[in-house]
N, C-alpha and C positions, 0 to 999 in steps of 0.2 A: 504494500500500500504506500503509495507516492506519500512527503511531509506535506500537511498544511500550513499555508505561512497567511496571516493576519498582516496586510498593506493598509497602513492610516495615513492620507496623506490627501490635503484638499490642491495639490498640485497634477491636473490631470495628466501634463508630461509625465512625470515621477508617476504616477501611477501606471502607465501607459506603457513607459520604459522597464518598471519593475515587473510587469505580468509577462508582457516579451519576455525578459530575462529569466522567469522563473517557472514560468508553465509549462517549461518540456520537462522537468523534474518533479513538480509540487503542484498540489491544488493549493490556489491563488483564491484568498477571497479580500475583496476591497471594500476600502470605507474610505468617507469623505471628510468625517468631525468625528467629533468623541461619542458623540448620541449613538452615531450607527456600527459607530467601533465597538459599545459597550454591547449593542442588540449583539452581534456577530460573535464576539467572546463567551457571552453568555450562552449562546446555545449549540457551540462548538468548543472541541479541544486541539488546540493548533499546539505547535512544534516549535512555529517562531512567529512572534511580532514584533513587523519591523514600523516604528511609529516617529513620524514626524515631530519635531517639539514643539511648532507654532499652529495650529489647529483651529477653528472660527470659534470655536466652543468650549477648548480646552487648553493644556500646558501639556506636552507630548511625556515630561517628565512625572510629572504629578498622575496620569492616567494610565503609564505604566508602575507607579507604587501602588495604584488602586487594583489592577491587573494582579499583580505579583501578590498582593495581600491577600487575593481570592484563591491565588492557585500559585503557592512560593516556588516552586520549581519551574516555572516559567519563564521560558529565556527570549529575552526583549534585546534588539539594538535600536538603537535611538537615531533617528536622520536628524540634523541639523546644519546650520548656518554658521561661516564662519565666526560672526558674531557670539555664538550662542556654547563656543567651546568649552569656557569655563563649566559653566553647568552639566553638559555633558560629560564632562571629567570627575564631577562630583556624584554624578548617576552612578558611572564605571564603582566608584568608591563604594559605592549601599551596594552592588552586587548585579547590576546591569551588565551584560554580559560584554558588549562595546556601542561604540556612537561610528554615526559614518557622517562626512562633510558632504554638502549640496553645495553646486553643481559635480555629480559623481564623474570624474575624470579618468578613472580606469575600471573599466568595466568586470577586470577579470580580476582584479582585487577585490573588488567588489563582492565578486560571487566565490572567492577565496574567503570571506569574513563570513559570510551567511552559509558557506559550509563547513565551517569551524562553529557555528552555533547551532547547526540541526546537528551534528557530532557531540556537541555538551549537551543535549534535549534526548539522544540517544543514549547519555550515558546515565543520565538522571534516570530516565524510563527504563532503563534494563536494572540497574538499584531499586526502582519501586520493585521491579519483576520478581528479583531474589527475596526483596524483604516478605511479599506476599508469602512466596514457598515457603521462606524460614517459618512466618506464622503457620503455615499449614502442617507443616512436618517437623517440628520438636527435635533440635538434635543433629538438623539434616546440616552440613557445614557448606560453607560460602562457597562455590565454585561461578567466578567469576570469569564471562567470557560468551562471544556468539560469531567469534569467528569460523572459517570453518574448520583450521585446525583443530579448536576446541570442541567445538562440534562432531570432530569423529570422534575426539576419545571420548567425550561422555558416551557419543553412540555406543564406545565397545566397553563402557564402563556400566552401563545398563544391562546390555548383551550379557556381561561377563557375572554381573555382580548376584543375581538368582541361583547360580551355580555353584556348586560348593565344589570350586578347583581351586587350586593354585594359580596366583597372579603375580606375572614380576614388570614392576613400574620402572623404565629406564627415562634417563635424562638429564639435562646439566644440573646442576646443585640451582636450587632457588627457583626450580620451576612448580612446584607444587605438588610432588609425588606424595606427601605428607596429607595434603587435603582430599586427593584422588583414595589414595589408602582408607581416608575415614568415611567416602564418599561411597565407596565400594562396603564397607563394614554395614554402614547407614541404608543401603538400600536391599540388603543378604537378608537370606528367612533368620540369621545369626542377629539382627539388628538388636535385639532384647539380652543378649547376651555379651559377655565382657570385650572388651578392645582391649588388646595391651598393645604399646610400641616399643622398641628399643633398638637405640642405635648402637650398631655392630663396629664404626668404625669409633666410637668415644669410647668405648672401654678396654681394658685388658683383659687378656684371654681368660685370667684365673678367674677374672669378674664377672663377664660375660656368661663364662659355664658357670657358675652358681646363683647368676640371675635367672638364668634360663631354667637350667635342673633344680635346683632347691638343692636343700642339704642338711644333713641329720648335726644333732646333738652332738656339738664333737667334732665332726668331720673334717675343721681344722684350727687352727689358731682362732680366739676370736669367734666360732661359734657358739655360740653361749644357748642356744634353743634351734630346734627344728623350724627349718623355713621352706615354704611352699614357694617354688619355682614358674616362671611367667610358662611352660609348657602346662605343669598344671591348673594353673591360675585362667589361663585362657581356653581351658575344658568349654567346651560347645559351641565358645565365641571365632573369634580373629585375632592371629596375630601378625604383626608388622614387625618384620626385620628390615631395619634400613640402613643402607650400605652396607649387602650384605659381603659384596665383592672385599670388604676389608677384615671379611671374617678369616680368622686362621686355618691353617690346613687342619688342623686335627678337632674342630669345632664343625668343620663344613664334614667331614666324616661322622662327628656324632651327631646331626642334624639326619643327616640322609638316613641313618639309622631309624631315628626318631620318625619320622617319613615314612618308611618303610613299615616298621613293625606295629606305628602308632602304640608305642611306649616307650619308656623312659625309667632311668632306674635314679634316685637322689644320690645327689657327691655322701658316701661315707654308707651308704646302705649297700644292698644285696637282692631289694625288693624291688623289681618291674611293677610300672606304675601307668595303667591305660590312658589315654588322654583323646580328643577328637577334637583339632583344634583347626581354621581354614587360615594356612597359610597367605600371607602378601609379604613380597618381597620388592626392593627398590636397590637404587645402585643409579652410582651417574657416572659409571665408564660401562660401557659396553661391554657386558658381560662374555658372549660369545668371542670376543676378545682377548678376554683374560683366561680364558681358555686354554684358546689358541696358546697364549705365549706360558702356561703350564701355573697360572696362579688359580687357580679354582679347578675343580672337580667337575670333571664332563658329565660324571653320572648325576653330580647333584645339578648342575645348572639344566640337565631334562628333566629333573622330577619338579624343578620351582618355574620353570619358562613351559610349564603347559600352556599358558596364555600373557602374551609380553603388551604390553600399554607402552606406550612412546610418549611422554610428555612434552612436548613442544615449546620452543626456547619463545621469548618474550619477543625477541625478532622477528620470529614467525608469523604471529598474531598481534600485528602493529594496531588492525581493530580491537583491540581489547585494553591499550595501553589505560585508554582517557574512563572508560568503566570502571576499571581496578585504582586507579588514580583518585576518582569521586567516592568510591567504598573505603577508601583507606582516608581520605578526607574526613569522611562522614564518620569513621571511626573514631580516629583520634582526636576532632571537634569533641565528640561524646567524651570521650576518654578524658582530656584535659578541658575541660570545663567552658572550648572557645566557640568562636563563629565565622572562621575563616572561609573565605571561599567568595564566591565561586574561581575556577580559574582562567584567568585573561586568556588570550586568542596569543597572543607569545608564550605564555606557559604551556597552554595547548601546544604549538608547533614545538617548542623545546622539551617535553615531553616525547614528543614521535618520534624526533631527531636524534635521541639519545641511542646507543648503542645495549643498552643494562646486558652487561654482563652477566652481571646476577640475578639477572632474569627479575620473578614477581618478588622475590624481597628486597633486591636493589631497590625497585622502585616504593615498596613499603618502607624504608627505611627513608628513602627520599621524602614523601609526603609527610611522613612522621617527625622529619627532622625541620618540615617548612612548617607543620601546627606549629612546635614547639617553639619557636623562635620567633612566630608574627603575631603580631598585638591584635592580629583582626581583619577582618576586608577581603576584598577580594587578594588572589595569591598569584602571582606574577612571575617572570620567569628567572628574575633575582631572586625571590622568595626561596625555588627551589633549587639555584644554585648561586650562590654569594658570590663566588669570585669569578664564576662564569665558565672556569676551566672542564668541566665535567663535558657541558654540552658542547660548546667548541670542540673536542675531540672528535666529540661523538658524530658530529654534523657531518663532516666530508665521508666518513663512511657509511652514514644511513641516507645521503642525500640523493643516489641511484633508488635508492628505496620511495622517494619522495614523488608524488604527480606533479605536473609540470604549477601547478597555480601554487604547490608548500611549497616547492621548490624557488620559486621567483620571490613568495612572501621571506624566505628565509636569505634570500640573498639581500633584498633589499632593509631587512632587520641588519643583517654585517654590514651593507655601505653607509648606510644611515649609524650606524655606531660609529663606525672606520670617521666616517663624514664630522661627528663632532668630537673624537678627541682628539681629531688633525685644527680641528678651530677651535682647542683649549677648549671646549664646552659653551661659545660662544655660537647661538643659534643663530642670529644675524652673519655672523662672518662662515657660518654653513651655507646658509643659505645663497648667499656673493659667487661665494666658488662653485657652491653645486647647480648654480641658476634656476635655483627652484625655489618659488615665491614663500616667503620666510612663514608667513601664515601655514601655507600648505605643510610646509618643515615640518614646522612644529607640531600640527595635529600627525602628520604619520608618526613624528618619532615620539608622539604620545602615547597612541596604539600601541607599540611596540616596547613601552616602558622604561625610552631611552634619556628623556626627558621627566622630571616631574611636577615641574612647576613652569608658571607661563610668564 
């Protein structure tokens, strides 16, 4: 289903220009004043509203807080007049999402801005989507994403997860094999039964085997009582071994045992101990691999790769970056007691641009690190990276990755930077060299967060 986008604008050019522009994509519905803006709002849910500030009837800023107060997730850019910049810089601040200046002078910026806000309208409405499930299903964990690589693996995580097999999650560190795991537990006829997890490469071996097995009375230094082991502790539920590839050789032998005979005997007994437990395993090298090169056990990586899940690096699913961005937002607001947000249209594109390594925690630590540190407001591309250096790396390699309209908006965010610290941060002596009218200057390199005052 095509975006709806809400045009309030008693300029019939502009409106005339903007339905051109936006009808091979979006149903376009138009208003002329605020009267007929309010009828049109009211008995539809649109995506975006683009609203004029000078109106016959209204203040274009004042009838987007009226808007937004009705339905806060509603993402508004503001048209106005060169005149009228201050104001719309102070909208941007309450959480407007951007302003565009009249007479629109590039057309394909233009529609570069308005799909940077049906993109945050997208990311809102798939956050309502999740919060709905979570109310429905108790327990069920975040799995954030509608790309279509995420889109398979949930496919083979529903597939998989009815079954009581084995499942081994491979992928870079920080992709989410952790939530896929609880995701798979939460959807199993096991769901009423225990979860346990434990990571294979955080411990030492001696640890490990007495986590896993238990251990009698005695059985060595320091045990001081008989302790029930996560094989038995996870009797009829799921257990999670993760990184299992950094498990020892003589622990991936007693496993495969345990696998086998579906028993278990405790460190310091004598006694086999039945257990019924549904294995998941994860690992972020490539198991078949390690193999290959003699660190793991052939026979055991067939008995746990009965069915292998691929987690898909952050790169992969660039559609999912600005979703996972708003949920970790919306978190850590809750979390630390703020009201940060929403994020600009250059946080947006520095966001895309980035490389994350670290896949979905990079970027949870990123947002987490830009609540913590902003007093409020909307979050900008300083916000989430101070000294700048993160996403500059990251741009020239994600920038093939980028459509031609990020692509152009991301160039012109660097010359417009480049442009005023070549003129000491002097806007007027930017504007001289760059011959681009000092007005104009300014409102771009206000969009862009380059500038903060006029």
């Amino acid at each position: 289903m095509p975006p709806k986008i809400l045009v309030v604008d008693d300029d019939r050019h502009t409106r005339i220009l903007l339905d051109r522009l936006l009808a091979r994509a979006a149903a376009v519905s138009l208003a002329t004043d605020g009267a007929e803006a309010r009828r049109l709002f009211a008995a539809d849910d649109y995506n975006l509203v683009l609203m004029d500030q000078c109106l016959p009837d209204a203040n274009g800023i004042e009838l987007l807080r009226e808007f937004r107060a009705r339905r806060p997730r509603q993402v508004g850019i503001l048209m106005t007049g060169f005149a009228d910049v201050r104001d719309a810089v102070a909208a941007v601040r309450e959480g407007l999402f951007d302003y565009l200046t009249k007479p629109f002078d590039d057309l394909e910026a233009l529609e570069a801005v308005i799909g940077k806000a049906l993109e945050l309208d997208r990311a809102y409405r798939e956050i309502d989507g999740l919060r709905a499930r979570l109310a429905s299903g108790p327990g069920m964990p975040a799995v954030i994403g509608q790309s279509p690589a995420m889109e398979r693996v949930l496919g083979q995580i529903r597939q998989v997860a009815g079954l009581d097999t084995t499942v081994l999650l491979e992928g870079e560190s920080g992709t989410g094999k952790d939530i896929a795991a609880k995701l798979i537990h939460a959807l199993s006829a096991r769901a009423d039964k225990p979860f346990l997890e434990v990571n294979c490469g955080g411990l030492p071996e001696s640890l490990l085997e007495s986590l896993l097995f238990g251990y009698e009375k005695g059985a060595f230094t320091g045990a001081g009582q008989a302790n029930a082991g996560y094989f038995e502790k996870a009797h009829a539920g799921n257990l999670f071994l993760d990184e299992i590839a950094d498990m020892s050789p003589k622990l991936q032998s007693s496993l495969l045992r345990v696998l086998q005979d579906h028993s278990f005997t405790r460190i310091g007994s004598t006694q086999p101990r039945k257990t019924d437990f549904r294995l998941i395993c994860a690992t972020n090298r490539p198991l078949l691999a390690e193999v290959k090169a003699g660190r793991f056990r052939e026979d055991l990586y067939y008995r746990i790769a009965v069915v292998t899940v691929r987690m898909p690096p952050l790169r992969e699913r660039q559609e999912d970056i600005v979703p996972l961005a708003m949920h970790f937002l919306e978190h850590y607001n809750a979390k630390f007691g703020k009201s940060c947000g929403p994020l600009t249209p250059a946080a947006v594109l520095a966001l895309e641009s980035c490389r994350w390594d670290g896949n979905v925690r990079e970027l949870q630590h990123c947002i987490e690190r830009a609540v913590a540190l902003h007093a409020g407001g909307p979050i900008d591309r300083l916000h989430l990276f101070p000294a700048g250096e993160h996403a500059e790396q990251a741009a020239p390699a994600a920038a093939a990755a980028l459509g031609y309209q990020d692509a152009r908006a991301e160039f012109e965010r660097d010359y417009l930077r480049r442009l005023l610290d070549g003129a000491g941060g002097n806007v007027s002596e930017a504007a001289r060299v760059s011959g681009i009218p000092r007005q104009n200057l300014y409102v771009r390199m206000k969009r862009w967060g380059i500038v903060t005052e006029k």
